[in-house]
Phi, psi and omega in degrees: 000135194206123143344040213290343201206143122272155211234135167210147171247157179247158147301167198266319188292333178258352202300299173340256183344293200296316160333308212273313198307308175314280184329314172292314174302304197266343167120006186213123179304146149291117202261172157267138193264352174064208195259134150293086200314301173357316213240332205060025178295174111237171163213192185211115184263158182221117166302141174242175192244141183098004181101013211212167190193164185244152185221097204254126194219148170215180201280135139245152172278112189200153174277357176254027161278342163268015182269320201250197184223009218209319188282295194315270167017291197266354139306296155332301176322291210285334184296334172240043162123351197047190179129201212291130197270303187216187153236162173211125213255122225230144177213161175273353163198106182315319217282008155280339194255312172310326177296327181290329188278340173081020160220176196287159154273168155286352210019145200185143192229163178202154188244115141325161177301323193263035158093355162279119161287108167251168189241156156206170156261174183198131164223145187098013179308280190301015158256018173261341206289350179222021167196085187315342181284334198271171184277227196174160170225132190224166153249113211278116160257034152236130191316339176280145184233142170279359176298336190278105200212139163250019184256355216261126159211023169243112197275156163256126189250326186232159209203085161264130217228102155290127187255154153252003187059008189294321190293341200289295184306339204287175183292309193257068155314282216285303191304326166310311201275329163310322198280344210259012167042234197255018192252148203285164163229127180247120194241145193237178179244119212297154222224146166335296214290292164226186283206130160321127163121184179332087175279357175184158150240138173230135217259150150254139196219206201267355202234002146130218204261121190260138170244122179261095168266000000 
């Protein structure tokens, strides 16, 4: 179990800007990630160093974005302003994690522009849609990672969560606290001003230490 991704959303109006601004804060371009048919998603990925990547995803107009625990999720988000949604923790074999949520994972694709496909399984969604702190969980059944770049030269180094304590409580603690290695995590205490989940990320990059809220 490993820390494969952090996730933030744009408006479908906005995605563009927002690609660009992130890109430009930590030092690595950003690709199109193409569409999630499932979901009525789309994204854009930027490679990390450690195995790990950011992923800027918005709402399409599709009917499976009102559909999906994933679409719905990342609707939710953008309607109210967007910003960092979950993280998400990748392992080689879902079927431990499936046993604690007590159902199957899904299976999920996405095709890049030039024509690769990648698959995964994915669980825990439909518990993010009403709680930005906890993570999600996937299984890459395909060999390609968007992390593989020889462009990647920015890290996640702090993980701040305005909490509700729900990751301290929850059945998969200990898998979490396993995956995140050497990167710090701080849960504060949520405030009027904003909203339970990922309250910043802070990147270390070639130009020092960047913070993305």
């Amino acid at each position: 179990m490993r820390l494969d991704h952090v996730s933030y959303v744009a408006s479908h109006d906005q995605i563009s800007d927002v690609v660009n601004r992130i890109g430009s804060q930590i030092g690595t371009a950003f690709i199109d990630g193409g569409i999630h048919p499932k979901f009525g998603t789309r994204n854009f990925t930027a490679p990390l160093l450690n195995g790990q990547y950011i992923e800027v995803v918005c709402p399409l107009d599709h009917p499976a974005t009102d559909a999906t625990p994933f679409g719905q999720a990342v609707k939710k988000k953008a309607e109210a302003g967007g910003g960092w949604l979950t993280w998400v923790f990748s392992t080689e074999d879902i079927s431990a994690i499936e046993d604690k949520f007590s159902r199957k994972s899904i299976e999920a694709n996405r095709v890049l522009p030039n024509g690769l496909e990648l698959k995964w399984k994915q669980i825990g969604v439909s518990e993010i849609v009403n709680s930005n702190e906890l993570p999600f969980f996937i299984q890459w059944l395909t060999p390609n990672h968007p992390s593989e770049s020889k462009d990647h030269c920015a890290s996640i180094q702090k993980i701040t969560i305005s909490s509700l304590r729900k990751t301290l409580n929850s059945v998969y603690k200990d898998e979490i606290y396993s995956g995140i290695n050497d990167i710090e995590i701080e849960f504060v205490n949520m405030e009027e001003d904003y909203s339970e989940g990922i309250f910043s990320i802070d990147f270390n990059t070639t130009k020092g230490i960047v913070q993305i809220n």
